[in-house]
ChimeraX commands (.cxc) that place a marker at each C-alpha (Angstrom):
marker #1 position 11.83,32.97,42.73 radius 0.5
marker #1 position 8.08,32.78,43.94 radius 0.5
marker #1 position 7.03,34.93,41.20 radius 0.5
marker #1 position 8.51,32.09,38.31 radius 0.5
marker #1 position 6.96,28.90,40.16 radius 0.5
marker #1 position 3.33,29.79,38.32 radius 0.5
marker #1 position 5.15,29.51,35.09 radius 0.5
marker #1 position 7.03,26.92,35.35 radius 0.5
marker #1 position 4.20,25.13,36.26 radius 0.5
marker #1 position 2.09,25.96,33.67 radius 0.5
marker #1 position 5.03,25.05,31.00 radius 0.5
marker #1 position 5.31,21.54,32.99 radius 0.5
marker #1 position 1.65,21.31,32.19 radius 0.5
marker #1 position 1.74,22.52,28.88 radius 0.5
marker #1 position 4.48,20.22,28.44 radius 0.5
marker #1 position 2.06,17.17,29.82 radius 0.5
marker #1 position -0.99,17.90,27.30 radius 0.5
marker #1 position 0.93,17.70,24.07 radius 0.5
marker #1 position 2.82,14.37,25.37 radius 0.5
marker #1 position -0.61,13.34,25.77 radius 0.5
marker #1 position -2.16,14.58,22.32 radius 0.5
marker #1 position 1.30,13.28,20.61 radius 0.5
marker #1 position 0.54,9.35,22.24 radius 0.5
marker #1 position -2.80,9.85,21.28 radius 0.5
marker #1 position -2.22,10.65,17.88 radius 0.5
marker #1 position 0.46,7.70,17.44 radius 0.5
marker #1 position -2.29,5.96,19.24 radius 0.5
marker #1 position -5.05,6.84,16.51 radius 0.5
marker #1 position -2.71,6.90,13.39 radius 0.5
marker #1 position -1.33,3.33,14.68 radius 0.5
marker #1 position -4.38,1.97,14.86 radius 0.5
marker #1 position -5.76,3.88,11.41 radius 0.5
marker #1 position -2.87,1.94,9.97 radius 0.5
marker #1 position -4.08,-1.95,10.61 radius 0.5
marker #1 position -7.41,-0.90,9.92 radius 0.5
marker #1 position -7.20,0.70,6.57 radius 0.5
marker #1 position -4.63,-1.79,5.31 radius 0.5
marker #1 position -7.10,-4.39,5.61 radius 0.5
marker #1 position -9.40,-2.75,3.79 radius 0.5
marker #1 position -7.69,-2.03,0.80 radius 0.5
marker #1 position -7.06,-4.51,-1.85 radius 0.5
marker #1 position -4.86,-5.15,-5.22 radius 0.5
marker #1 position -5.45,-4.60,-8.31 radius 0.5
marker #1 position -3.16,-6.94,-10.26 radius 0.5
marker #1 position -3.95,-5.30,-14.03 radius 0.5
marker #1 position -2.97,-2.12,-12.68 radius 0.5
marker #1 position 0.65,-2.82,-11.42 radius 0.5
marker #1 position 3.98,-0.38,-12.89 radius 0.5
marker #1 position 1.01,2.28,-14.43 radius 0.5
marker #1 position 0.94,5.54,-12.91 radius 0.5
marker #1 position -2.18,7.66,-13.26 radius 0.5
marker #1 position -2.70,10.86,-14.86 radius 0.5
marker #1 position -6.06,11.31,-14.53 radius 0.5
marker #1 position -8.24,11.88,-10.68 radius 0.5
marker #1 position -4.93,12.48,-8.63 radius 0.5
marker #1 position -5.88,14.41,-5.41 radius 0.5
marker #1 position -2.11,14.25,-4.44 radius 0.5
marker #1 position 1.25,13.21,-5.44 radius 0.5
marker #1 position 3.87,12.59,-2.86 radius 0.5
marker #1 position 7.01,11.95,-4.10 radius 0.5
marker #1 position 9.16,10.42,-1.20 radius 0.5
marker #1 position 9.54,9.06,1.88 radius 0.5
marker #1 position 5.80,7.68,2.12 radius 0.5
marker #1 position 5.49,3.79,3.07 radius 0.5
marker #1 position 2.60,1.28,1.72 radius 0.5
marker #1 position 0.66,1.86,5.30 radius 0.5
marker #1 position 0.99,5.44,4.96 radius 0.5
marker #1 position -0.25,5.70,1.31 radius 0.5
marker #1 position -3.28,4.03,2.82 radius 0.5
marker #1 position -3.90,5.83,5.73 radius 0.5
marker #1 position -3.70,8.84,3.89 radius 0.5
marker #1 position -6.02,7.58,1.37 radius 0.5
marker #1 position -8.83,6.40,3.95 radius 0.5
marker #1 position -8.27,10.11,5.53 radius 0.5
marker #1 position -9.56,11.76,2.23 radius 0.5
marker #1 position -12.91,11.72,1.78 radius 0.5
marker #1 position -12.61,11.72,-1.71 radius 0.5
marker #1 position -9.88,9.05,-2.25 radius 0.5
marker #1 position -11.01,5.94,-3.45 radius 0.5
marker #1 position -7.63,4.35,-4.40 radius 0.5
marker #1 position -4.32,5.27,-4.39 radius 0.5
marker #1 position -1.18,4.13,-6.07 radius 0.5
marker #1 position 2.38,3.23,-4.63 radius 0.5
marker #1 position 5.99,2.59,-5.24 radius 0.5
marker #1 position 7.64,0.77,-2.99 radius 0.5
marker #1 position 11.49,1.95,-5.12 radius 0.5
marker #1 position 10.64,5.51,-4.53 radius 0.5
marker #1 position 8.07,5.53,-1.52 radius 0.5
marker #1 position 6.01,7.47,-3.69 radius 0.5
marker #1 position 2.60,7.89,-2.87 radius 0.5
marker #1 position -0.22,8.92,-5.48 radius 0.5
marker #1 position -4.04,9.11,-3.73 radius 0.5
marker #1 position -6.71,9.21,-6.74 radius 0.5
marker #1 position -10.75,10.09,-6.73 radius 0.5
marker #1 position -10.71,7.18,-9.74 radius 0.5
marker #1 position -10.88,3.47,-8.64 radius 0.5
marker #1 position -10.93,1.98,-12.69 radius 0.5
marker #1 position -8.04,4.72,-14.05 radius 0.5
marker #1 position -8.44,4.61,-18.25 radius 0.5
marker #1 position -5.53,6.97,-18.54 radius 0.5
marker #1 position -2.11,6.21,-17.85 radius 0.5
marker #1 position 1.81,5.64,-18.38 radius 0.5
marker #1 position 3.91,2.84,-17.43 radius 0.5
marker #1 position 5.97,3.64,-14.69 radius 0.5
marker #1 position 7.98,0.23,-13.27 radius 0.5
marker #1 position 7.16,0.02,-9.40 radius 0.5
marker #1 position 3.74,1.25,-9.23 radius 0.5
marker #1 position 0.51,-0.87,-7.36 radius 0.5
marker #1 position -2.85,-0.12,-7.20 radius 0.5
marker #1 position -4.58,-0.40,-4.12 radius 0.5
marker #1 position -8.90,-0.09,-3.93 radius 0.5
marker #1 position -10.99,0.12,-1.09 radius 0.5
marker #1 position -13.37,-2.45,-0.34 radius 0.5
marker #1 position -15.09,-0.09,2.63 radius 0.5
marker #1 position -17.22,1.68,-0.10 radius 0.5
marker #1 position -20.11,0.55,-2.38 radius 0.5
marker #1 position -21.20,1.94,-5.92 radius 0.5
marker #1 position -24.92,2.16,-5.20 radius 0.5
marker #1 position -26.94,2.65,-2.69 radius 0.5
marker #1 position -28.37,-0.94,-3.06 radius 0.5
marker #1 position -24.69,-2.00,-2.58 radius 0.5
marker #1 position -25.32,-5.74,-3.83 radius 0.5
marker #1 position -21.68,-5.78,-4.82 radius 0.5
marker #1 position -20.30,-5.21,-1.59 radius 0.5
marker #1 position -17.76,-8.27,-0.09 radius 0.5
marker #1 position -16.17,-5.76,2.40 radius 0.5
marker #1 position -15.10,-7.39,5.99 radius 0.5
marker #1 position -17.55,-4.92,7.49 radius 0.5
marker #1 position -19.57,-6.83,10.50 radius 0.5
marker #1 position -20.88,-3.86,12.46 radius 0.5
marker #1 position -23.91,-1.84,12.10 radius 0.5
marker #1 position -24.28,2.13,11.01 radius 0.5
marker #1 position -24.69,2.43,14.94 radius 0.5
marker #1 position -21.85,0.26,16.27 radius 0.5
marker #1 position -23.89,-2.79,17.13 radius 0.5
marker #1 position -22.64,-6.14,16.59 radius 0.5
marker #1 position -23.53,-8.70,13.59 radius 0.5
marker #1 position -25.22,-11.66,14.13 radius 0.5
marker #1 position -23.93,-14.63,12.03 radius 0.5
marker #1 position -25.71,-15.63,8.85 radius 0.5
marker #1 position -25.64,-19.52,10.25 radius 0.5
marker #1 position -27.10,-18.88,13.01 radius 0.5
marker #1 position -31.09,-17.95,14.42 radius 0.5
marker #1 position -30.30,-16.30,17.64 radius 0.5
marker #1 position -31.36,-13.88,18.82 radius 0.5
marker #1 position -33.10,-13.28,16.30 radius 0.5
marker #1 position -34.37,-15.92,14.00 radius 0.5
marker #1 position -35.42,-15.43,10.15 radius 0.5
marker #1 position -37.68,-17.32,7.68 radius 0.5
marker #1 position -34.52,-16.90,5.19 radius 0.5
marker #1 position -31.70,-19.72,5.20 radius 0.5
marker #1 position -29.05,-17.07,3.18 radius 0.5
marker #1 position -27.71,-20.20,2.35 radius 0.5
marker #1 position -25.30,-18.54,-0.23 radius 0.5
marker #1 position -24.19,-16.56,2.95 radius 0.5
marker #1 position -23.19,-19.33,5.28 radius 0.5
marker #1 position -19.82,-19.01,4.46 radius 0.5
marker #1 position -19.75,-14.98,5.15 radius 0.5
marker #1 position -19.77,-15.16,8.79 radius 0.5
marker #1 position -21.57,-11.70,10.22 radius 0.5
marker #1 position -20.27,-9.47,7.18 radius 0.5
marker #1 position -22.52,-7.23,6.49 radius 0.5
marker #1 position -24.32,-7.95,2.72 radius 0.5
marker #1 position -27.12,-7.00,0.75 radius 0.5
marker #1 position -29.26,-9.74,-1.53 radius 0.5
marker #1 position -32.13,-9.57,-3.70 radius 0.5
marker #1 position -35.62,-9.26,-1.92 radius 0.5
marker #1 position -34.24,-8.55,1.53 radius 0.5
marker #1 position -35.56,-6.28,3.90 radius 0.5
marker #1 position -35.22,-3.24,2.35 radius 0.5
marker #1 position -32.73,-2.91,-0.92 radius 0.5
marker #1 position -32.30,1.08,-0.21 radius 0.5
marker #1 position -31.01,0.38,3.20 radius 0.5
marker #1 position -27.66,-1.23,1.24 radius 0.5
marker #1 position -25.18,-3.69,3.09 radius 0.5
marker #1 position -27.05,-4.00,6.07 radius 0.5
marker #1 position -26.95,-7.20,8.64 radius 0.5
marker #1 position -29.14,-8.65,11.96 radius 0.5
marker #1 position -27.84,-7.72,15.11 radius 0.5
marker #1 position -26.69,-9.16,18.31 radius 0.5
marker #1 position -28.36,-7.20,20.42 radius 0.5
marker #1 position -32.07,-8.57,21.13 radius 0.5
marker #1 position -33.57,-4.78,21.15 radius 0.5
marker #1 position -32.48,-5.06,17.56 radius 0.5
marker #1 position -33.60,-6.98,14.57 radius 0.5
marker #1 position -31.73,-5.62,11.86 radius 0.5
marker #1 position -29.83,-2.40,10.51 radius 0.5
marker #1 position -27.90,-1.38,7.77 radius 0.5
marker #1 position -23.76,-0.78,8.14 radius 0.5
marker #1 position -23.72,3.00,7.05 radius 0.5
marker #1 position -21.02,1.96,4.62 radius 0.5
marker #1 position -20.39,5.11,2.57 radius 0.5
marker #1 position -20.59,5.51,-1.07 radius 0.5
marker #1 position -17.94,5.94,-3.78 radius 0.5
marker #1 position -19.33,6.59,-7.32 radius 0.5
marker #1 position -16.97,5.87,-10.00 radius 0.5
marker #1 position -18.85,5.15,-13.91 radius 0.5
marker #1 position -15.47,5.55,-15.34 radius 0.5
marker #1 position -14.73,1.61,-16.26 radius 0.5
marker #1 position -17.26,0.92,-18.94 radius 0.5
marker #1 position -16.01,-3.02,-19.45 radius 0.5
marker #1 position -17.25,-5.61,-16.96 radius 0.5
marker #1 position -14.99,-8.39,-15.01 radius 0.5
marker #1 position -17.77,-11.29,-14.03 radius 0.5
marker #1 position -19.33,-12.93,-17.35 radius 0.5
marker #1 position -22.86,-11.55,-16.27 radius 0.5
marker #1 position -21.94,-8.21,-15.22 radius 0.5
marker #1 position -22.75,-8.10,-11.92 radius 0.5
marker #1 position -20.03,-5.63,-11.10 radius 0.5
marker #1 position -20.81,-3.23,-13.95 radius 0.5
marker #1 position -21.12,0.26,-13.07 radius 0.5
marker #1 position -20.42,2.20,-16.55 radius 0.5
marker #1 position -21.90,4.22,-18.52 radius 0.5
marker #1 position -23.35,2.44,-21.19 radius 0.5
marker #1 position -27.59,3.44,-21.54 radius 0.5
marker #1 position -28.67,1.44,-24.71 radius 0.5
marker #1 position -29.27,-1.69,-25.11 radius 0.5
marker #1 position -27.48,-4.43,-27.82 radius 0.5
marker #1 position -30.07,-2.86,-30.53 radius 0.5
marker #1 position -28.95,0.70,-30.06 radius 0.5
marker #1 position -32.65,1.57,-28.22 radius 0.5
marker #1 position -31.95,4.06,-25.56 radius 0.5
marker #1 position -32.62,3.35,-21.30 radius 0.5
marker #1 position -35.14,4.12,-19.53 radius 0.5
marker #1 position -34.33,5.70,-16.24 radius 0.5
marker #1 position -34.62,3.58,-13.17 radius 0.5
marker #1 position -36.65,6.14,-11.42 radius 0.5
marker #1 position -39.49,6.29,-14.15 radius 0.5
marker #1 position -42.47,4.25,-13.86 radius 0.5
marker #1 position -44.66,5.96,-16.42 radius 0.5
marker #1 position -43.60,2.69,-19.21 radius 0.5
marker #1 position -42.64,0.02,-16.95 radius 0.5
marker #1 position -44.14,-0.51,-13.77 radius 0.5
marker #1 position -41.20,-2.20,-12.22 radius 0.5
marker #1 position -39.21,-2.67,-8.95 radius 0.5
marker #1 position -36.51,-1.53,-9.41 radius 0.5
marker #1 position -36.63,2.07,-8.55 radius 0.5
marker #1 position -34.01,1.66,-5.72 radius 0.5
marker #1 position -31.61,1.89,-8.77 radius 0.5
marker #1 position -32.41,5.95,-9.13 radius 0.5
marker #1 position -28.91,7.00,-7.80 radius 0.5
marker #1 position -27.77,4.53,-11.41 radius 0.5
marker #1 position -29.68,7.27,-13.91 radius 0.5
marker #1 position -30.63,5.22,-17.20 radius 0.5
marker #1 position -27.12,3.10,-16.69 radius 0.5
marker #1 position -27.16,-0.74,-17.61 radius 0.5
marker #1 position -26.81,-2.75,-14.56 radius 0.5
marker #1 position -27.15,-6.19,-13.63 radius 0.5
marker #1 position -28.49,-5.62,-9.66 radius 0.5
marker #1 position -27.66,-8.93,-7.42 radius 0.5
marker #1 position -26.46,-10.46,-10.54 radius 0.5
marker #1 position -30.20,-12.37,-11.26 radius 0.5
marker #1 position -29.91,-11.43,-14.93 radius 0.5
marker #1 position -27.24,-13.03,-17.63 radius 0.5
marker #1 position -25.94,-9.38,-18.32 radius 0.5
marker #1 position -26.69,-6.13,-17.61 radius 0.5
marker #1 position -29.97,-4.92,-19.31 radius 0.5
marker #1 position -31.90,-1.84,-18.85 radius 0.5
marker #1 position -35.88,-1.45,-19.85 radius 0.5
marker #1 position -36.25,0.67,-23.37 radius 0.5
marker #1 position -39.63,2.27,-23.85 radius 0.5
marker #1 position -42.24,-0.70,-22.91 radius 0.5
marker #1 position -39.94,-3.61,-23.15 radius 0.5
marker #1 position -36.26,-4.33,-22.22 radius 0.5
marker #1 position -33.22,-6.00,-23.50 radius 0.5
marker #1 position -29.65,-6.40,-22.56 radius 0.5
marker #1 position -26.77,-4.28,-23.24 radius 0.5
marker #1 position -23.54,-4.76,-24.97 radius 0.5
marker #1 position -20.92,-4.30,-22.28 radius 0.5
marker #1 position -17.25,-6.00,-23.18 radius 0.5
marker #1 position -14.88,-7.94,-21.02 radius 0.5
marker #1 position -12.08,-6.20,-19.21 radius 0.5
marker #1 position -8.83,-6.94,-20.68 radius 0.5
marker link #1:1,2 radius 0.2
marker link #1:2,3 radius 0.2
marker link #1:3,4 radius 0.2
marker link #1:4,5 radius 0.2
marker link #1:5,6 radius 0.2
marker link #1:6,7 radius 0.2
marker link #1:7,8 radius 0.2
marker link #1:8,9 radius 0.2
marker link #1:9,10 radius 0.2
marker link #1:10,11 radius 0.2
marker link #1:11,12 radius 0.2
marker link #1:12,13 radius 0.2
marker link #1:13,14 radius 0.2
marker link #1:14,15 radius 0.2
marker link #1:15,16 radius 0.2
marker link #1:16,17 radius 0.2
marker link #1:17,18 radius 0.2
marker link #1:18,19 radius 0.2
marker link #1:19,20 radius 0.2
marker link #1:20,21 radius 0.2
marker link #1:21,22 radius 0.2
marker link #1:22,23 radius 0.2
marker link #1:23,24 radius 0.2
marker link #1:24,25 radius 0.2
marker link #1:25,26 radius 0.2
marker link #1:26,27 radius 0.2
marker link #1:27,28 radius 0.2
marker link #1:28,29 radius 0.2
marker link #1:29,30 radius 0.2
marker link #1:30,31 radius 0.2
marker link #1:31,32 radius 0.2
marker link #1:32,33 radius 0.2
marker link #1:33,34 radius 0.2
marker link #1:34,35 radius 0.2
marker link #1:35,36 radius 0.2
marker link #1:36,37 radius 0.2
marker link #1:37,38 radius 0.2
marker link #1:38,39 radius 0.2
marker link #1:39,40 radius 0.2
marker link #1:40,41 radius 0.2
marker link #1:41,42 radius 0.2
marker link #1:42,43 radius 0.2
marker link #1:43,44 radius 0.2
marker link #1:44,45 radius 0.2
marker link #1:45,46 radius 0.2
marker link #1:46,47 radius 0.2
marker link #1:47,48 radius 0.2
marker link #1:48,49 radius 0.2
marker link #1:49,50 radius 0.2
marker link #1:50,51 radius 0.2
marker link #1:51,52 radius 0.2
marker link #1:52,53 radius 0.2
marker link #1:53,54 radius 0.2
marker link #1:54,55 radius 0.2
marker link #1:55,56 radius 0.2
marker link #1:56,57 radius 0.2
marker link #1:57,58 radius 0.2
marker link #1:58,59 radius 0.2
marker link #1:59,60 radius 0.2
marker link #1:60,61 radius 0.2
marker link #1:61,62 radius 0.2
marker link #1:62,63 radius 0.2
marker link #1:63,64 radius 0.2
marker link #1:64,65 radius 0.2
marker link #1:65,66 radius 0.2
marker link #1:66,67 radius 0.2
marker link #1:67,68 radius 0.2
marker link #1:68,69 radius 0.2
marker link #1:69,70 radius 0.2
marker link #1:70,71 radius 0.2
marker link #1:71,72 radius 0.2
marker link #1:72,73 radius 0.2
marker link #1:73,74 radius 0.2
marker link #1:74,75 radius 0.2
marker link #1:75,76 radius 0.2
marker link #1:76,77 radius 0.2
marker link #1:77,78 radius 0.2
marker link #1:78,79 radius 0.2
marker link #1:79,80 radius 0.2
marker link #1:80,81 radius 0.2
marker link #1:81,82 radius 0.2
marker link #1:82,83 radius 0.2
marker link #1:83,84 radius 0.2
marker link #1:84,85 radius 0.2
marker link #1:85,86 radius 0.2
marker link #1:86,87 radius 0.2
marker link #1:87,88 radius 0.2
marker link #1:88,89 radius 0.2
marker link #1:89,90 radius 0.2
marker link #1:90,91 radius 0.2
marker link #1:91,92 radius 0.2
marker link #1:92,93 radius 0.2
marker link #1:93,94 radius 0.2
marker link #1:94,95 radius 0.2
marker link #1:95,96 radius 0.2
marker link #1:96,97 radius 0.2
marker link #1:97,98 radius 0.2
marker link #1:98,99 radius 0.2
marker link #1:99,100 radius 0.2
marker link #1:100,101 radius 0.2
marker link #1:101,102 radius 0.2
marker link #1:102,103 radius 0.2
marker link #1:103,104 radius 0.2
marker link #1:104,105 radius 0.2
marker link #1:105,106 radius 0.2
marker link #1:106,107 radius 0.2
marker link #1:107,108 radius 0.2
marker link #1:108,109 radius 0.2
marker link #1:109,110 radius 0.2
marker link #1:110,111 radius 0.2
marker link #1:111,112 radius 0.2
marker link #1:112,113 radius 0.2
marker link #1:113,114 radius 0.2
marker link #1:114,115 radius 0.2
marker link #1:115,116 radius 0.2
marker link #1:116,117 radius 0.2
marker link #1:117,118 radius 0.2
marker link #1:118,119 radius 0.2
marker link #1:119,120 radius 0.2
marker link #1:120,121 radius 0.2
marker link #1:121,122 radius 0.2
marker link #1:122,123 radius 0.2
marker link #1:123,124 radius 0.2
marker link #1:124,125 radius 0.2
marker link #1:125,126 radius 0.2
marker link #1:126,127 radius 0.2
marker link #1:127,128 radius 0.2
marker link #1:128,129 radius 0.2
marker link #1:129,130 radius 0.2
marker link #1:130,131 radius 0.2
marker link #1:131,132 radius 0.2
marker link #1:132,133 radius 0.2
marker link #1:133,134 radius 0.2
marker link #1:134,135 radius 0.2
marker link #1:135,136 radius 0.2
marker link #1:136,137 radius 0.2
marker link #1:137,138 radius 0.2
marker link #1:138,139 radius 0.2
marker link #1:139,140 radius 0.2
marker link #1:140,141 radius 0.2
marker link #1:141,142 radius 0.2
marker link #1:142,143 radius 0.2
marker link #1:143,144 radius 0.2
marker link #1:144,145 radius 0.2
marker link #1:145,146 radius 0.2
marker link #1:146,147 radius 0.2
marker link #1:147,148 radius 0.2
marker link #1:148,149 radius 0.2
marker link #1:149,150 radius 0.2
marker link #1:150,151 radius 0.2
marker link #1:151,152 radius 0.2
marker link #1:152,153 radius 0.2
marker link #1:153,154 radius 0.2
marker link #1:154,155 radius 0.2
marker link #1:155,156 radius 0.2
marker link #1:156,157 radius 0.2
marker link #1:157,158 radius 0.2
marker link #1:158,159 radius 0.2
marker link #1:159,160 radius 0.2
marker link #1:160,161 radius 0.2
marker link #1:161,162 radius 0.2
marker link #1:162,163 radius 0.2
marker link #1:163,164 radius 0.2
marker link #1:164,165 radius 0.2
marker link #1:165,166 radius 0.2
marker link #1:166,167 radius 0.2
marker link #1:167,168 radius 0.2
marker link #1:168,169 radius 0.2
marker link #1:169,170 radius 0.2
marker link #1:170,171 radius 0.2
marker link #1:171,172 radius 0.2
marker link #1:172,173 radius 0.2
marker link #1:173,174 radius 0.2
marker link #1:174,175 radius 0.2
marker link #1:175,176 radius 0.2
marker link #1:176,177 radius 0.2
marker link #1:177,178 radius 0.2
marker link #1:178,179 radius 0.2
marker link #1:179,180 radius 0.2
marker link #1:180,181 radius 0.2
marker link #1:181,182 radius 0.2
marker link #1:182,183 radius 0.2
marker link #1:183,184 radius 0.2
marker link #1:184,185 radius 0.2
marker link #1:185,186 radius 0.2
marker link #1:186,187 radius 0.2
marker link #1:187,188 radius 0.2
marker link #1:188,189 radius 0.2
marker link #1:189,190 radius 0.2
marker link #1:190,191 radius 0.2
marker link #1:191,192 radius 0.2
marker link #1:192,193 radius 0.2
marker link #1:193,194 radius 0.2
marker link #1:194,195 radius 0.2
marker link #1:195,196 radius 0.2
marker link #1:196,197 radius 0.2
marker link #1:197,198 radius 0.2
marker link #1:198,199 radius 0.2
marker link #1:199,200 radius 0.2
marker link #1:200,201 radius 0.2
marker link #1:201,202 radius 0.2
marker link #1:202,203 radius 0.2
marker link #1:203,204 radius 0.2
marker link #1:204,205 radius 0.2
marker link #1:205,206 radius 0.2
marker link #1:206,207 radius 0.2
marker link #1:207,208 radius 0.2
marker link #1:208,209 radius 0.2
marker link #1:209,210 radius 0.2
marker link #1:210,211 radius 0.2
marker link #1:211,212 radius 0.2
marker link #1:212,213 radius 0.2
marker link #1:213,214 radius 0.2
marker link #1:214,215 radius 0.2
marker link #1:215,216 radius 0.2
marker link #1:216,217 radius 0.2
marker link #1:217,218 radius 0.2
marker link #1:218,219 radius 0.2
marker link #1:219,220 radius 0.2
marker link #1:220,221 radius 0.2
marker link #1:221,222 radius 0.2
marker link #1:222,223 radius 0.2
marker link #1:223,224 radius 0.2
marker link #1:224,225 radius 0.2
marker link #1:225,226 radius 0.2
marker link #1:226,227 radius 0.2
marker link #1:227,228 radius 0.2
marker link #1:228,229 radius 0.2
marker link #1:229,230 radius 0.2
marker link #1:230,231 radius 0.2
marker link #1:231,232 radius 0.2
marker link #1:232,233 radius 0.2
marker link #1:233,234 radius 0.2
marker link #1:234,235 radius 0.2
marker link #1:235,236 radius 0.2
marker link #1:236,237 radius 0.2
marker link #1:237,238 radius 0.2
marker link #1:238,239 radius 0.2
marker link #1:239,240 radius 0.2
marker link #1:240,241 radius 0.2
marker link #1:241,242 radius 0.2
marker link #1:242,243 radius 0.2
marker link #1:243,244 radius 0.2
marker link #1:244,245 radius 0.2
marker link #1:245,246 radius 0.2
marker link #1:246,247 radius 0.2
marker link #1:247,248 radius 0.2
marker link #1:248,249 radius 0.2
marker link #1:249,250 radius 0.2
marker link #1:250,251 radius 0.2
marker link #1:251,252 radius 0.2
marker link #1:252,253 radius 0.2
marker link #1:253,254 radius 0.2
marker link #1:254,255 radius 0.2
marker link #1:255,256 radius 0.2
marker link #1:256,257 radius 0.2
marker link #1:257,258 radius 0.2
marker link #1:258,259 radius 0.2
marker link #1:259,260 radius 0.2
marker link #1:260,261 radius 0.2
marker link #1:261,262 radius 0.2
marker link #1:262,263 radius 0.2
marker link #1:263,264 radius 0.2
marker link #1:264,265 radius 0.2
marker link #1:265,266 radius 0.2
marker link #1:266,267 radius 0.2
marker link #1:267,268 radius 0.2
marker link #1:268,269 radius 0.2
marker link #1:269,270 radius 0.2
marker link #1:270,271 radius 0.2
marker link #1:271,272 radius 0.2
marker link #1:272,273 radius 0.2
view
């Protein structure tokens, strides 16, 4: 009888530490779920097409909106997923803009708004509003504790998310925000990236959200890359990671345009349907 007691202690215990890792996990995966379904958004023009292009996994039951998401945010190479609420089906894709697909009735696309398509990451809205680190964000409105020459008057309304403008501190650093802690000033939010040149059609009349692959300009001349200096001496070298792409970085332009030899121009880049 002596002899079992060690045992049966050790299955009690045994018994303890995966109750514990199982709360834990509902813990994690519970709280995985409210954050990642606020981070996710719609996209309207996508709704009852399922892709066939970029699918990291199809699951074909029993998987609910929350789940789809979860999974999605789990993947580091997930950048949207697509679900149907009729079948609890559950598609994660490596595609945000999908060009090829069929109509399937029940289907919803769902992007992330946690990642940023360049470095610069000027067309970041995300609800991010802590730093790389963890630290706090100080409100845009506000000058304590730490004060700044700039108003950001177009950011009064953003609260502390975290944002990158034109001629801020440092373009490469991306989103990035002042902190509440006085030790401090400023760092960026670490917000990771999620190439995708696949949608070559822009959805703002100047293009700001462009990210195709279009590299000559309205008179057929072709790009310059961002990283070369050697014909234009220019600013704009934080746009390396875009090759010879057209963009329109922080939207200052009418379109997006790209220099061409010694000169530049703007490119021909369509509407989205």
């Amino acid at each position: 009888m002596n002899s079992m007691m060690p045992r049966f202690n050790f299955i009690l215990f045994r018994c303890f530490v995966v109750q514990i890792i199982i709360l834990c996990e509902f813990s994690v995966r519970t709280q995985n779920t409210y954050f990642r379904s606020s981070t996710y958004v719609q996209v309207p023009e996508a709704d009852d097409r399922e892709p066939t292009e970029g699918i990291l996994q199809d699951r074909v039951s029993g998987v609910s909106l929350e789940g789809c998401g979860v999974s999605c945010l789990s993947n580091d190479q997930c950048f949207s997923f697509f679900h149907n609420p009729p079948q609890d089906r559950c598609i994660l894709s490596s595609i945000i803009y999908n060009s090829s697909f069929r109509v399937t009735l029940g289907f919803s696309q769902f992007i992330t708004k946690e990642c940023i398509h360049s470095k610069a990451g000027w067309e970041y809205i995300g609800n991010r509003r802590t730093t790389k680190d963890g630290l706090e964000c100080q409100r845009w409105d506000q000058q304590s504790p730490h004060t700044h020459t700039h108003t950001y008057k177009s950011l009064e309304n953003q609260e502390n998310f975290c944002r990158n403008l034109a001629n801020d501190e440092v373009e490469e650093a991306g989103p990035w925000c002042y902190t509440v802690d006085p030790g401090t000033r400023w760092q960026s939010c670490g917000i990771p990236l999620c190439y995708d040149f696949s949608r070559n059609c822009k959805k703002t009349a100047n293009g700001v959200d462009y990210f195709g692959r279009t590299n000559m300009t309205k008179s057929g001349s072709p790009c310059n890359y961002w990283a070369d200096t050697s014909q234009q001496n220019h600013i704009y070298t934080f746009l390396d990671d875009q090759f010879n792409y057209c963009r329109n970085p922080f939207g200052d332009d009418g379109d997006p345009w790209c220099y061409s030899g010694t000169t530049w121009d703007y490119c021909d880049i369509p509407m989205c349907n």
